[in-house]
C-alpha positions in Angstrom: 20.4 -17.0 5.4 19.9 -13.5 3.9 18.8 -10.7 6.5 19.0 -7.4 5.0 21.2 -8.2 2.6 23.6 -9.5 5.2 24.9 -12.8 5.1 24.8 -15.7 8.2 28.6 -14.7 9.0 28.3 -11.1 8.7 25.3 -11.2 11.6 27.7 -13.2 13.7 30.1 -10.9 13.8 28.1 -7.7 14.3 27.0 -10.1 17.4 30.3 -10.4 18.8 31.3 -7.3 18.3 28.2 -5.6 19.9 28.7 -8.5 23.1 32.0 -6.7 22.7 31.2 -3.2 23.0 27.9 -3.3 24.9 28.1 -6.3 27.3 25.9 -9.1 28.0 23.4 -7.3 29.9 22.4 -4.4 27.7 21.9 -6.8 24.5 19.0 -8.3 25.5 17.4 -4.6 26.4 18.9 -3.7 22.4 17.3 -6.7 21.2 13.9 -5.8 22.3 14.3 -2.6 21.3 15.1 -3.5 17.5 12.3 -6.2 17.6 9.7 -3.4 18.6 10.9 -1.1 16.0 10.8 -3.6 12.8 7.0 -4.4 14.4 5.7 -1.0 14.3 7.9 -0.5 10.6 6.0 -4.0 9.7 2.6 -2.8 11.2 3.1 0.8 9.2 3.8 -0.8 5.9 0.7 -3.1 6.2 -1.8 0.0 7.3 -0.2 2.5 4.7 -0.9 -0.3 1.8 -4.5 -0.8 3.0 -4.9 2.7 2.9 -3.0 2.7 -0.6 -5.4 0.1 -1.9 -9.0 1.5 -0.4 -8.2 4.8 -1.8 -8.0 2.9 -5.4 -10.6 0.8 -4.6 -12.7 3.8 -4.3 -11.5 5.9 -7.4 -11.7 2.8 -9.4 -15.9 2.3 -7.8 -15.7 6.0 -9.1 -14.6 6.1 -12.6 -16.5 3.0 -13.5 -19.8 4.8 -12.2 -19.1 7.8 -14.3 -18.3 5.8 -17.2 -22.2 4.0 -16.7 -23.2 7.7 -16.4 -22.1 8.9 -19.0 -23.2 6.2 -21.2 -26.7 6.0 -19.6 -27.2 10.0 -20.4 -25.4 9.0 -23.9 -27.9 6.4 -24.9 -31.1 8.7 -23.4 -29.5 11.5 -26.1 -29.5 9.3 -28.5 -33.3 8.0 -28.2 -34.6 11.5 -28.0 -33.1 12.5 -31.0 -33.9 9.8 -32.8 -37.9 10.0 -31.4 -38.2 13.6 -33.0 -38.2 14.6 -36.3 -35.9 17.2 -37.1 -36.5 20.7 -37.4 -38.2 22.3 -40.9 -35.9 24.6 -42.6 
């Protein structure tokens, strides 16, 4: 068992020692506490790489539409030159 970096043994004794320090009745209450925080740090994470991943979503929508523009307006150069005779010197 690996829990942030932290081995099976290591987690037991951070147990004891906070049943220790704290008591019995305020590790329950810390408990809670540290479970709420890694849920909103979890639910952060996931909204902040949605947001990561729209946004290049959307640039990459982006470039390839100004790539077809660009090659549309490209291709129309190309047919009106080559539908008119060039100029007489």
């Amino acid at each position: 068992m690996d829990f942030f970096g932290i081995g099976g043994w290591e987690i037991l004794l951070i147990l004891i020692i906070a049943l220790i320090v704290m008591g019995p009745g305020k590790i329950p209450e810390i408990a809670r506490t540290m479970g709420r925080t890694v849920r909103a740090i979890r639910k952060a994470s996931a909204e902040l790489t949605t947001a990561v991943t729209r946004e290049l979503d959307v640039a990459e929508k982006a470039e390839k539409s100004a790539a077809a523009l660009k090659a549309d307006v490209a291709a129309k150069d190309s047919s009106a030159k080559a539908g008119k005779a060039p100029p007489s010197p």
